[in-house]
Structures are given as structure tokens and as C-alpha cells.
N, C-alpha and C positions, 0 to 999 in steps of 0.2 A: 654519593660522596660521603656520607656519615657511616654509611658501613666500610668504607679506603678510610676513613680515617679514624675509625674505632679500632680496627686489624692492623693499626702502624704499633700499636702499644703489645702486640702478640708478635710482632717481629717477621709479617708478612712483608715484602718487599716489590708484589709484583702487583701490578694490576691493570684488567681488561679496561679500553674504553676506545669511543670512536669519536674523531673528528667532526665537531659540529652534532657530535650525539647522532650520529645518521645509524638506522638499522634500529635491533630489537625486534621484539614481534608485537606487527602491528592487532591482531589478532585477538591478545589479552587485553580483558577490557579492564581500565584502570592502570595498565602498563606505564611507567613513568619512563621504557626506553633506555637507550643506554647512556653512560655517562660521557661529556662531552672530555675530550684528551686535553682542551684548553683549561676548563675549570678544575680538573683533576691536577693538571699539573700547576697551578698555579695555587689551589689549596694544600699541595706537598710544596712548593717552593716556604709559600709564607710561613708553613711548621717547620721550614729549616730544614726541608729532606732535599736535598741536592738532585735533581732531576737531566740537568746536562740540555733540558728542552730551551731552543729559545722561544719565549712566550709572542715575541712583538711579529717574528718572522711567521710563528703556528698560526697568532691569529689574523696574519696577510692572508695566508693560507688557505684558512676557514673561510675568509669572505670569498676569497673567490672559487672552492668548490662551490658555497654557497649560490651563486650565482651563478654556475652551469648546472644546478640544480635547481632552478627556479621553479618553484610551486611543491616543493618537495618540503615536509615538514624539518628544521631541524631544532635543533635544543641547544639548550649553556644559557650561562649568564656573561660569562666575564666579555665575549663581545659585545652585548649593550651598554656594560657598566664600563670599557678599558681598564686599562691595568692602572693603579690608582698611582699618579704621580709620585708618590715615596715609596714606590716598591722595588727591590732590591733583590734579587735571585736568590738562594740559600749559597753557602760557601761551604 
């Protein structure tokens, strides 16, 4: 996420990431994986980049691949944390 949001100020616009961070290669040791599509889009929403994602329906979403993937590693944060009651989409 710090490398998407260091490349906002170069006028990058596009960026790889998977739901629930699933995938990457497991392979590389120290691998931190891919980035989750929920925290990605929700660290462009609160810097004000209009993403058009809805957050509350993605992360319905996430829980429940999550759970036909049971025992399956995945990543993010903003599922354990929720979306923080004052939070407000970009416009």
C-alpha cells in the first residue's frame, strides 16, 4: 500500500490487487503477498481519489469468499478494523 500511495503523486492511476489479498507467490520467503482490493480501496477513498468501489458491499464480499476458503491464508486489515464510523467515500 505505501508503494499505491507513493505513485498517486507521479500520476499513476492504476493499481494491481486481490480481494482478501488471496494469491502472490507463496514460494518467496519473506513475501508480504498481494495487496488486499479492500484496503487499497479504502486508502484511495480517504486521500480523496474517487474509486466508484463500494467498500461495505466489497467487504460482504471478502467475508464470504473468505469463508469458502476456509484454511486458506488471506491478508488486509480494514476487515478486522471496519470502516471507521466517520468515514465518507471521496467525491
Amino acid at each position: 500500500l505505501a508503494n499505491a500511495y507513493a505513485t498517486l503523486s507521479l500520476g499513476i492511476q492504476r493499481f494491481d490487487a486481490s480481494l482478501a489479498g488471496i494469491g502472490g507467490c507463496p514460494h518467496a520467503p519473506g513475501a508480504s503477498g498481494n495487496a488486499a482490493t479492500e484496503d487499497l480501496a479504502f486508502m484511495l477513498e480517504a486521500s480523496g481519489v474517487r474509486t466508484g468501489i463500494d467498500l461495505p458491499k466489497l467487504l460482504a464480499l471478502r467475508q464470504q469468499v473468505a469463508g469458502w476458503l476456509a484454511g486458506e491464508q488471506t491478508n488486509g486489515t480494514l476487515w478486522r478494523a471496519g470502516l471507521p464510523k466517520n468515514f465518507k467515500p471521496a467525491i
